[in-house]
N, C-alpha and C positions, 0 to 999 in steps of 0.2 A: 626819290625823285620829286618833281614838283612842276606847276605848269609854266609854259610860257608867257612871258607877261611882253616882253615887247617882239618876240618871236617876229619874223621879216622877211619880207620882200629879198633882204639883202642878205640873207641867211646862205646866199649862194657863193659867198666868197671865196678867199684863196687859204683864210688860216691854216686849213690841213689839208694843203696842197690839193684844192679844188675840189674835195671830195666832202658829199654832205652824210653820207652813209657812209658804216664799214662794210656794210654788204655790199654783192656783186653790181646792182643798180636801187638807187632811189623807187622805181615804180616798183622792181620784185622785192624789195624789203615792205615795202607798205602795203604790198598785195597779201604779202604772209603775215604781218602782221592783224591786219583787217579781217585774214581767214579766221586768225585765232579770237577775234573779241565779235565776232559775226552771233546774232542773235542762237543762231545753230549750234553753238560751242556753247554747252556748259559751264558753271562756274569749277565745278569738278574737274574735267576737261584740261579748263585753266590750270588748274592747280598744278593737274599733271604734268602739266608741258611747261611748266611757269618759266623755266629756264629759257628755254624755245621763245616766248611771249616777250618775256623780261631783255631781251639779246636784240629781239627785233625792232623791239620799241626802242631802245638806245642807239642801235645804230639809227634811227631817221632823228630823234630826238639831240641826240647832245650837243650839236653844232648849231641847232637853233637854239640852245637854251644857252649858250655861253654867246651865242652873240646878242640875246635881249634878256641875257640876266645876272649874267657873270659867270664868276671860277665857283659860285654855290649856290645851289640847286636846293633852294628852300626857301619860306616862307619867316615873316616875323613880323609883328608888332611894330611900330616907327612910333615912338614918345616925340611929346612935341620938342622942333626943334632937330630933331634926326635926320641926316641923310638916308639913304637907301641903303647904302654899303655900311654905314655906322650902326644903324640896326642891324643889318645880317651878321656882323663881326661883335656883337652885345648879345645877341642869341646864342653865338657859337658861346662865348666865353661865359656865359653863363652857364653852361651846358660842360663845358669845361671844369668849372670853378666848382662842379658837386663831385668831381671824383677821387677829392681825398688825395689826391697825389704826396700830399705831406706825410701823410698815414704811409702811404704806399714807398716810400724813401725810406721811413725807418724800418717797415718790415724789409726792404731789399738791404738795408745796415744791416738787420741781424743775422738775416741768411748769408749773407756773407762773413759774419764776426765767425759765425759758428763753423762755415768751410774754412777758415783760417785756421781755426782753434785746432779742428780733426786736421789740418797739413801739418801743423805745427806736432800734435802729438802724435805722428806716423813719422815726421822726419823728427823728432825728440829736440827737438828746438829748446833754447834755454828763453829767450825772450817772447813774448810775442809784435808780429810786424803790423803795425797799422798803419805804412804806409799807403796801402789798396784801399784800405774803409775808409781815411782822410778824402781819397780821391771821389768820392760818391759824390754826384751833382745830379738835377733834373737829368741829365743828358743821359743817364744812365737806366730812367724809366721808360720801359717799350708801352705804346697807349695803340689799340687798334681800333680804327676805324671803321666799322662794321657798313659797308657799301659805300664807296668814298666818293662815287660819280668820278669826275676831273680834279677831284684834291683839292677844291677852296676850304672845305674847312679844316683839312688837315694841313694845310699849310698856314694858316690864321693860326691854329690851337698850334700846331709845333712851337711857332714863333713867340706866342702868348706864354705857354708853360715851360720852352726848353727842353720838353722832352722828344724821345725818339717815335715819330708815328707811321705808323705802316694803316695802309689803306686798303683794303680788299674790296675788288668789283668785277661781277660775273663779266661784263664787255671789254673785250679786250682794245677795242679802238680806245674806252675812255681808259685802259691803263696807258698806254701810248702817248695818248696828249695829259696826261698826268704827269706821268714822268717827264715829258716834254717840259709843261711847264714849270716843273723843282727844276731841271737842268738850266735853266734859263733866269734862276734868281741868284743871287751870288748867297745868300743869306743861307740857301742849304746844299751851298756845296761845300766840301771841307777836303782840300788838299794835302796829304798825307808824304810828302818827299816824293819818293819814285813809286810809291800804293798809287790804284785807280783812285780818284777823284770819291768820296762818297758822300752818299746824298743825308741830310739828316730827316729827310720823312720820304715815304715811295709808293706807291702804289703799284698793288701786283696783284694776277688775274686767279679769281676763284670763286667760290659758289660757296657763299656765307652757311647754305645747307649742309656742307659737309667739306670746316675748311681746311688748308692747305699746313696747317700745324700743328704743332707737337702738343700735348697737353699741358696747363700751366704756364705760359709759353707770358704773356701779358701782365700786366701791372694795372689796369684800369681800357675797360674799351666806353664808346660809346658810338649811335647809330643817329645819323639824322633824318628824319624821313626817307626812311631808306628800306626799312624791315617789312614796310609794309606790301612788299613787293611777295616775302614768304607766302608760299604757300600753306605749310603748319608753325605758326607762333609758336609752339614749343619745339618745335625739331631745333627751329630756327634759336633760341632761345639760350635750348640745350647745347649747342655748339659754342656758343658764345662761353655758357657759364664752365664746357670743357677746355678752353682757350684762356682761359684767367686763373691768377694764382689764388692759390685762400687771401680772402679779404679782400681781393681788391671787389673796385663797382665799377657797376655799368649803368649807364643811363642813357636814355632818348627819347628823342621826341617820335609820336607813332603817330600816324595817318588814321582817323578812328571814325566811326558814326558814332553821335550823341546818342541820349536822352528822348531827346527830340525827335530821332529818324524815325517814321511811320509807315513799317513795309505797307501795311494796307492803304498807301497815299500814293496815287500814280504818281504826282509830280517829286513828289522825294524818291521813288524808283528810276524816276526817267534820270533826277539829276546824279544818281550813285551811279546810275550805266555811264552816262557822259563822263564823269569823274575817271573812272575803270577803264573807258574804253581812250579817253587823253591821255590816261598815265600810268598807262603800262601793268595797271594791277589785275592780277586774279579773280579779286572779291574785296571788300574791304569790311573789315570786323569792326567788333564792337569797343568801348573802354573795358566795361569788365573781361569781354574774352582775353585781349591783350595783359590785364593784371593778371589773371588767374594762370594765366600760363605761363608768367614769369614768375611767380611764387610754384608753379607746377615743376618747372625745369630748376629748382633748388635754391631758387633767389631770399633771401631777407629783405624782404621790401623795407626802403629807408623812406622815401617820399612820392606822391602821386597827385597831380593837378591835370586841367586843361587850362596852359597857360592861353589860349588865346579870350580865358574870364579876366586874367592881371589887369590892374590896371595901370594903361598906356595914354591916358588923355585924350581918349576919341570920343566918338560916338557910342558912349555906351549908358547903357540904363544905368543909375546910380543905385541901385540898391541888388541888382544881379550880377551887375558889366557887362551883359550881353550885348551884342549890335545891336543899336535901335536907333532910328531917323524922330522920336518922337521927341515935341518940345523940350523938355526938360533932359534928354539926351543930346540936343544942340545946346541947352547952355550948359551942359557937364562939359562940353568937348573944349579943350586948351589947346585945342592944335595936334594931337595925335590923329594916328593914319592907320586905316583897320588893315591887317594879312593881308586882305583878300581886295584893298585900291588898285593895286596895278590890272586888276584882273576885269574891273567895273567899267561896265563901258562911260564916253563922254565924248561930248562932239567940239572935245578940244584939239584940232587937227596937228597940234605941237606936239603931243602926247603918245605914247603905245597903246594909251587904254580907245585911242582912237579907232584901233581896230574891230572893236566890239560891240562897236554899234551898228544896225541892221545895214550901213553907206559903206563903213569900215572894212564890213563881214565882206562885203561883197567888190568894193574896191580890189584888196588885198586878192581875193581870188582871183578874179580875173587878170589883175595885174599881172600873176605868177604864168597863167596859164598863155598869157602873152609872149612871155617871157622865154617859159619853156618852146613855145611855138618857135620863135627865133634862135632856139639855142641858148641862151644866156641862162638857163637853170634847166638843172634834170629831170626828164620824166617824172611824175609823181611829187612833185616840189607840192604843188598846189594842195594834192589829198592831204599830204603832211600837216601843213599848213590846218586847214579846214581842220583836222584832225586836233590838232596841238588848241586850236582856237576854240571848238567845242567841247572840251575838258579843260580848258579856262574857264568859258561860260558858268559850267558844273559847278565847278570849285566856288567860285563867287557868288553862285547862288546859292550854294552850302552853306557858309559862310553864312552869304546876309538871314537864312531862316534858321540857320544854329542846328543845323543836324549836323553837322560836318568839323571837325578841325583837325590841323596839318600836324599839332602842335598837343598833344596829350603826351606830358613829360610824365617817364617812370624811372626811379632809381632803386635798384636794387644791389646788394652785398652776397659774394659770393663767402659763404663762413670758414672762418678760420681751420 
């Protein structure tokens, strides 16, 4: 998950057929939602219920995140010169680009030379057929998507790598406008004579805790800000690595507190609440707890950064990369644009980051609540709102003091 950056007034629309939640109404999905992240609830608690948390946050959420921020639901760096969408689709395939799938094509060659070889000497064949092995293409490697939201980035990486992607995500609304939207591009439907129509990536409903398949089952998965929804990183972890053949990797980017986080700092507590309580999460760990529990759940760690240190041509300290507004970090900057801009406020009324400012904050409320008065949006549009808008705030003030990043990439190998 991740927060809203242009998130809206106009978030009341008709995309899915007038409906802003998969719950019964807007006011009772956010009233249960809000029970759950209510000072009274434990982070424990959380955990327990994470499912319950996780479900209700997405129903009031996905419809304002795809109308102020697209088909994916993440964060990224913008190098100078980047559009928005250019960067989100450079992150995916980056992300992409570590899982070996070349590797992963000839292990699915051999596994097949070798069932050939045992058909051949059960039916005592005099040749052997390599017609089937000739046939092996990307299309033939299955890649899971470990919490897919609405499928932007598995329909980006399908398109990118060729291969087959299935997507898993506990809310069944976002499986629905998932599949929605692959039915609706030509590029992954493939028409088979008088066969149903079949999709080449889909997303289907499940709980990444305990998922829906066989063991082995995968060629390469990866997660993007999406894990950190888990309740136990290793439960969560260990599915994943029962879900993948030997060899193949997994990598993602994970929602993390730094270095830097100082439980004994009110204002670093207040901003982890804000954070937790915009975006649906339980609690949010640390970088070490996240490695250690993927090397716990059986992994060969291959590589481990927090890419939001890369450097992108911002604002960053030249000898750390860290965010910094100080001289010599305005003339290191060539025009890059930090994760966490759409989220900063500015009283550029052209703008979404319009919103975030104290005129913003309170325009846009009241706006909704007008709105709702008249009918033209549902009960509880507003709490949403305010809700979604103050796990913005969070994030971007995570960000600009470096306790926080969305973007702690891990890649691990499941062994041969």
């Amino acid at each position: 998950g991740t927060a809203n950056a242009n998130g809206s007034a106009n978030a009341t629309g008709t995309a899915t057929g007038g409906k802003l939640t998969s719950g019964p109404t807007v006011a009772s999905s956010v009233q249960s939602y809000e029970t759950l992240q209510s000072a009274a609830t434990s982070a424990g608690t959380r955990n327990a219920q994470y499912s319950q948390l996780v479900n209700a946050y997405y129903d009031l959420a996905t419809l304002f995140y795809e109308w102020g921020w697209g088909g994916s639901f993440h964060f990224s760096n913008r190098w100078p010169g980047e559009t928005f969408d250019e960067a989100t689709r450079r992150h995916e395939f980056h992300l992409a680009g570590l899982l070996d799938l070349g590797g992963a094509l000839g292990r699915l060659r051999r596994e097949r030379q070798k069932k050939m070889k045992e058909e051949e000497k059960e039916e005592e064949k005099e040749k052997p057929n390599e017609k089937e092995e000739d046939k092996l293409a990307m299309a033939d490697l299955k890649i899971l998507d470990v919490g897919c939201g609405i499928g932007g980035p598995m329909r980006n990486i399908c398109k990118f790598t060729g291969c087959d992607v299935t997507g898993l995500t506990l809310n069944q609304y976002q499986v629905e406008r998932g599949n929605e939207l692959c039915r609706s591009d030509p590029h992954f439907v493939v028409h088979g004579g008088d066969e149903e129509p079949k999709l080449l990536c889909r997303s289907v409903q499940g709980d990444f805790m305990s998922q829906p398949f066989p063991p082995s089952t995968f060629d390469a998965a990866y997660a993007i800000e999406a894990t950190c929804h888990a309740p136990d990183r290793l439960k969560c972890y260990s599915e994943i690595y029962r879900v993948l053949k030997p060899g193949a990797i997994f990598a993602c980017y994970e929602w993390c507190l730094t270095d830097k986080y100082d439980p004994s700092d009110a204002q670093h507590v207040r901003i982890k609440k804000q954070i937790e309580e915009g975006d649906g999460l339980p609690d949010i760990a640390t970088m070490p707890h996240c490695l250690d529990a993927l090397k716990a759940a059986g992994f060969e760690i291959l590589h481990e950064r927090d890419c939001v240190l890369d450097e992108y041509g911002g604002w960053q300290d030249p000898a750390t990369k860290e965010y910094s507004t100080s001289p010599e970090a305005r003339r290191h900057c060539r025009g890059g644009k930090p994760w966490m801009l759409p989220l900063m406020p500015s009283w550029n009324p052209f703008t979404q980051r319009f919103q975030f400012n104290w005129f913003g904050l309170r325009l846009t409320k009241y706006s909704l609540k007008v709105m709702e008065f008249v009918g033209l949006a549902p009960r509880g549009t507003s709490r949403t709102q305010i809700l979604l808008q103050s796990g913005g705030m969070g994030l971007a003030k995570g960000g600009e003091l470096g306790i926080f990043t969305p973007m702690y990439l891990m890649v691990g190998r499941k062994p041969e």
